[in-house]
C-alpha positions in Angstrom: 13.8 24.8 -93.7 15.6 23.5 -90.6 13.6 21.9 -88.5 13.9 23.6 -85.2 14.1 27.9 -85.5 14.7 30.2 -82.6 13.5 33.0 -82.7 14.9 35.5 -79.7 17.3 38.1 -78.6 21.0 37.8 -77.4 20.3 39.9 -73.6 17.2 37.9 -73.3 16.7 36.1 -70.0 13.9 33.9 -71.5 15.6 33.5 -74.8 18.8 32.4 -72.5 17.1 29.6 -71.1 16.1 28.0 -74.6 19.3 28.5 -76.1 21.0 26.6 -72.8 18.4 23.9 -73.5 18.8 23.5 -77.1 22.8 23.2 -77.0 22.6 21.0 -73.8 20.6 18.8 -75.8 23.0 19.1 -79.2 20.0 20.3 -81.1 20.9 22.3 -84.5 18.8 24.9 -85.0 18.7 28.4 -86.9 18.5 31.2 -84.7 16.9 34.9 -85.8 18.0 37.2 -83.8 15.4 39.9 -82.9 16.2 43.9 -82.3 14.0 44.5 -79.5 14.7 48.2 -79.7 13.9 48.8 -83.0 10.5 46.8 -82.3 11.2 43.9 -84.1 9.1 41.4 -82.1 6.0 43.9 -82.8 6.4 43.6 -86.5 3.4 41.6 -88.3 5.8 38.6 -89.4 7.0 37.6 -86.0 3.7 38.6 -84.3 2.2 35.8 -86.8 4.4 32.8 -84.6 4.2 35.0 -81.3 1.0 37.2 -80.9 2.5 38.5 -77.6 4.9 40.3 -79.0 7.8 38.7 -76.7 10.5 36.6 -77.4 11.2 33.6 -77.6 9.7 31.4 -80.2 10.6 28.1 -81.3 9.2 27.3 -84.1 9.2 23.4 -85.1 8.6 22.1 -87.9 6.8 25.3 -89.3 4.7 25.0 -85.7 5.1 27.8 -82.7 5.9 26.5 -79.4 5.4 29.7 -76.8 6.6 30.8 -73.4 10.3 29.8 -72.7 9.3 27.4 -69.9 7.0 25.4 -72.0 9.5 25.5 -74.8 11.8 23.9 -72.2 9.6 20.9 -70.7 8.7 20.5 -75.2 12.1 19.7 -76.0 12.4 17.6 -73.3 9.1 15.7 -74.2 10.1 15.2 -77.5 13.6 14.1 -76.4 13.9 12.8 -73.0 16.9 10.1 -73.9 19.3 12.6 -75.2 21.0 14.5 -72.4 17.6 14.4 -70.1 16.8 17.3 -67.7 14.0 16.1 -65.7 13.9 13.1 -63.5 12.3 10.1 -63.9 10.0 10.3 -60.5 6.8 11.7 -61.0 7.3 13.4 -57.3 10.9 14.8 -58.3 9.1 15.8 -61.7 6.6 17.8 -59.3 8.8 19.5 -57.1 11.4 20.4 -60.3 7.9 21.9 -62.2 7.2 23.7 -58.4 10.7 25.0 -58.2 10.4 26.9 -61.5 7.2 28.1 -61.3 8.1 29.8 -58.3 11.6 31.2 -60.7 9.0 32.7 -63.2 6.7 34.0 -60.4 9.7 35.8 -58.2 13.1 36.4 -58.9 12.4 36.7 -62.8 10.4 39.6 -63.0 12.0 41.3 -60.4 15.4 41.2 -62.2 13.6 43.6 -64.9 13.4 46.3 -62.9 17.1 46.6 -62.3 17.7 45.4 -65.6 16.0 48.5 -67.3 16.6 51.1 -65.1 20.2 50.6 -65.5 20.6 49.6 -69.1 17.4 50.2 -71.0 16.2 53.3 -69.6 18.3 55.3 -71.6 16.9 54.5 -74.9 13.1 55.6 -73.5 14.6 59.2 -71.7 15.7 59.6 -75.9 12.4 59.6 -76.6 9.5 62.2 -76.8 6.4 61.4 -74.3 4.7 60.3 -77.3 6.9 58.3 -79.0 7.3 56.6 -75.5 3.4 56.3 -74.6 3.0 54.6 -78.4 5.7 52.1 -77.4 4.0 51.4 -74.3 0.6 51.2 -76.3 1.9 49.2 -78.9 3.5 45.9 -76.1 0.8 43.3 -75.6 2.6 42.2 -72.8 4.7 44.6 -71.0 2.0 47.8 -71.7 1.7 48.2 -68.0 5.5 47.4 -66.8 6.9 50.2 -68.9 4.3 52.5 -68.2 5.3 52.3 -64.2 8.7 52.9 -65.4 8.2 56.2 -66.9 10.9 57.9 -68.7 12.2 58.5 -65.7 13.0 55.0 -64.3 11.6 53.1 -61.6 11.2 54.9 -58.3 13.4 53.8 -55.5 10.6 52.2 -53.5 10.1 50.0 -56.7 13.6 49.0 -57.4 13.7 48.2 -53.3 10.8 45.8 -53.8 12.8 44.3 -56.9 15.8 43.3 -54.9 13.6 42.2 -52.1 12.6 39.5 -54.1 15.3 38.7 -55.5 17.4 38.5 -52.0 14.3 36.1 -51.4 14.7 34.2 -54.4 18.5 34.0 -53.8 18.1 32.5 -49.9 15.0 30.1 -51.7 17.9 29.1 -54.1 20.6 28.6 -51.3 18.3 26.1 -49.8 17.3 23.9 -52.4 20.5 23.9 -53.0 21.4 22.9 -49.3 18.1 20.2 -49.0 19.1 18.5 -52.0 22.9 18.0 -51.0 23.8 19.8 -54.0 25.7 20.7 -56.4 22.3 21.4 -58.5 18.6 22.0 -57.6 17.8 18.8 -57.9 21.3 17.2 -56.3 23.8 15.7 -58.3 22.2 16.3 -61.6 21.2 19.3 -63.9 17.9 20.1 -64.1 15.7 22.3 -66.0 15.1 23.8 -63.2 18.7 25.0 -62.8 18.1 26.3 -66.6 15.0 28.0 -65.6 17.1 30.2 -62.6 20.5 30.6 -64.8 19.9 33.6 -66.6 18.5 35.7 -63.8 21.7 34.8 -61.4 23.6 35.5 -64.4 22.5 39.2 -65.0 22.5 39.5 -61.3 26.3 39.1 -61.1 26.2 40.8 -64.6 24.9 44.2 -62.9 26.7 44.1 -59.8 24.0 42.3 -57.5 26.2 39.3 -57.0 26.4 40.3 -53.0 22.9 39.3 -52.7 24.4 35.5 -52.0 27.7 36.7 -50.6 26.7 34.3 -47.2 25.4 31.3 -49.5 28.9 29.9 -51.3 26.7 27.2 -52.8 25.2 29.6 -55.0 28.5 30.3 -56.5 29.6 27.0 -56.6 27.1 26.3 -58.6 27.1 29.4 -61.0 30.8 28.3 -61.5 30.1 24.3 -62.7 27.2 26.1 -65.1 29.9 28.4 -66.6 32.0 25.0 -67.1 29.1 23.3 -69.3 29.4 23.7 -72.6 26.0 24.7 -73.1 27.1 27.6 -71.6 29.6 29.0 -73.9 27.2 28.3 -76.6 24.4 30.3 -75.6 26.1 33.3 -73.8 27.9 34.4 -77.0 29.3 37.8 -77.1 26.9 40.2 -76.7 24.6 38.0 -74.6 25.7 39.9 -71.4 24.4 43.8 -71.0 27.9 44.7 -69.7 28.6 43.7 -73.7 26.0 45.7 -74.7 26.0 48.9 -72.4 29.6 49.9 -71.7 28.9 52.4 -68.8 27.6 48.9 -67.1 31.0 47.8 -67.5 32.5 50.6 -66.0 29.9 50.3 -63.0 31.1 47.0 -62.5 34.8 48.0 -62.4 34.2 51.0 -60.3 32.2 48.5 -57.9 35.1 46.2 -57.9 
């Protein structure tokens, strides 16, 4: 058995962040792959290491670690010399742990609602209203998200709300970007909290929403130096991206270019 195993999905926001974290570190580990479509996170196996239902999961040493952002802050705890992603100032600490907080309360659940209702949605409209509603019945976590979607998407009031937080998120971005001098969160170094907001700016550039910082250049200069990382390459293999998965995104984003 190795000693670290990942278990997650290639399109996964969450599981993006552990993957970054785990290859910025040079940790091996075995990663299972999870069809989220064909329910594979609901089957009693993987429910046994993740009773949510969700991914990821790390599992260590035969022991569940839960909730990307706390898998995130546990490799660092266990190793903080190799490649370290958090400061050493218990104040810098704070504000890093304040900074992603507000990532997983703001721009990451609003990048969902896009996210489905231009990729997913498509695989619920295939299905009958009861084959839908026992999906919906059958998510510990996301019962009541895909419920307000419907089978016919989110409404547009919804998906305005959704990119009203995540202009918001965006212009908070820009300026900690701007206060901390740059080119990171945190200033000169990478951060977890950078990790934390990578995979949402990523799939907002992925689905065409990449205007939302067209007046803060910081934001791409730093999107650019985390495509430079190595970490990077690693963890967005192909199929990682929905414009991978989903052709007709692709051809949105052409048309839109």
């Amino acid at each position: 058995m190795s000693e670290y195993e990942l278990y997650n999905a290639p399109q996964s926001t969450c599981s993006q962040r552990v993957r970054y974290t785990l290859h910025a570190k040079g940790l091996r580990f075995v990663e299972h792959k999870l069809d989220l479509f064909r329910g594979d996170q609901l089957k009693p196996d993987y429910l046994a290491i993740n009773p949510n239902g969700v991914v990821p999961a790390l599992v260590h040493n035969g022991t569940s670690v839960l909730d990307s952002s706390v898998i995130m802050e546990y490799l660092e705890d266990i190793h903080p010399e190799v490649a370290p992603l958090r400061p050493s100032d218990p104040l810098k600490v704070a504000e890093m742990r304040a900074k992603m907080r507000y990532i997983d309360e703001v721009p990451t659940p609003a990048v969902r609602v896009p996210s489905y209702n231009l990729a997913f949605l498509p695989h619920y409209q295939a299905m009958t209203e009861e084959e839908f509603l026992a999906v919906c019945e059958s998510k510990p976590l996301r019962r009541e998200f895909l419920l307000k979607m419907g089978r016919t998407g989110f409404p547009k009031a919804e998906m305005d709300e959704a990119l009203g937080r995540l202009q918001r998120g965006v212009g908070r971005f820009a300026r900690w970007l701007d206060e901390s001098g740059g080119p990171f969160v945190l200033g000169r170094t990478l951060s977890l909290a950078d990790i934390a907001i990578m995979p949402v700016i990523v799939r907002m550039d992925d689905i065409n929403l990449g205007y939302l910082w067209a007046s803060s250049p910081a934001v791409g200069r730093w999107l650019d130096l985390i495509r430079e990382t190595d970490a990077f390459a690693a963890t967005y293999y192909h199929g990682s991206l929905l414009t991978e998965k989903y052709p007709h995104l692709q051809s949105l984003k052409t048309t839109a270019a």
